[in-house]
C-alpha positions, -999 to +999 in steps of 0.1 A: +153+074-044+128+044-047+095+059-054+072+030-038+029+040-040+007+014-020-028+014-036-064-003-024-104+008-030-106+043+000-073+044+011-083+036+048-074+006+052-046-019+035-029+007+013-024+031+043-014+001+065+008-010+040+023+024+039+030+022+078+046-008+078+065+002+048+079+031+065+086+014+095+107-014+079+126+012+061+132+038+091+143+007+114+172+004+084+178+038+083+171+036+046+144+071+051+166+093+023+165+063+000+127+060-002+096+080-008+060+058+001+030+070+001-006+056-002-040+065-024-071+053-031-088+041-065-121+051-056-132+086-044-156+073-015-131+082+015-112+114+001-103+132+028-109+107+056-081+093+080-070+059+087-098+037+091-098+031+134-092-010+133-059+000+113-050+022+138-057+000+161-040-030+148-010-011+139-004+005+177-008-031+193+019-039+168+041-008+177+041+003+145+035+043+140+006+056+125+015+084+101-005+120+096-024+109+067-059+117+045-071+097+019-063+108-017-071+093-050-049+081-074-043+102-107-029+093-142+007+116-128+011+094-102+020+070-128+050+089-141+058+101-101+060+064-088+090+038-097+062+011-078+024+011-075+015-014-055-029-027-056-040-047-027-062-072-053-068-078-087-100-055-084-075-026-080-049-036-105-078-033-130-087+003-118-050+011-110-044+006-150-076+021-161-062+053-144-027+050-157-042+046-191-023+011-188+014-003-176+037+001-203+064+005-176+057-026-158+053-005-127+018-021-113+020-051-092-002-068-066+017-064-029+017-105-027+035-110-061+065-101-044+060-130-019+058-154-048+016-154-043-009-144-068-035-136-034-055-106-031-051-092+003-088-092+019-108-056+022-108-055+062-136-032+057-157-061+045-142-089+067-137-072+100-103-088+102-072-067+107-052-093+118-052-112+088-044-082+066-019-074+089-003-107+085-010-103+045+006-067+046+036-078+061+043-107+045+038-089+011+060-056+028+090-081+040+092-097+005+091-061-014+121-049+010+142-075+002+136-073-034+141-031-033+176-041-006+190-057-037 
């Protein structure tokens, strides 16, 4: 079983959206027994707080389910739990590793390095833009799959 964490700031919006689409992708191939995903924060702002709403809204206008789910943050286990973490920016590379206590595993990675792209995904929070996350988060999901398929 691929072990796949997706990993932003609160956990509210691009890591939890990444999750969805994620899981999506994977239950339309009926691949659900070989993956675990899951999502966490590397701040403690939102602990405890659902999807942010213009996630959920993006994601039902794009038919793709929105999961039970609470923000958690990540800890220094989830490094040993996860085959993937997965940070939304460089911002949260840096904090994914300071939690870790670094990468000697090679196991962090930025969702876009997968689609060939050193980009951060932008905070929706900030820009108000779901739709161009979306497209980010896709792009970035649709290249992991196929790299995880082989």
């Amino acid at each position: 079983m691929i072990k796949v964490l997706f990993i932003c700031h609160g956990n509210i919006c691009r890591s939890t959206m990444s999750q969805f689409v994620f899981q999506d992708m994977v239950n339309r191939h009926d691949l659900q027994n070989d993956f675990y995903i899951n999502s966490a924060a590397t701040s403690r702002e939102e602990i405890g707080n659902g999807p942010h709403y213009g996630t959920i809204r993006k994601l039902q206008r794009e038919s793709i389910p929105v999961l039970e789910h609470r923000a958690v943050q990540m800890t220094r286990k989830d490094y040993d739990n996860y085959d993937y973490l997965i940070g939304m920016d460089s911002a949260n590379i840096r904090n994914i590793k300071r939690i870790a206590g670094g990468d000697p595993e090679g196991k962090v990675h930025k969702l876009l390095e997968f689609a060939g792209s050193d980009r951060d995904i932008a905070d929706p929070w900030y820009t108000g833009n779901f739709d161009e996350t979306y497209r980010d988060v896709v792009e970035g999901c649709e290249a992991l799959f196929k790299k995880l398929q082989r």
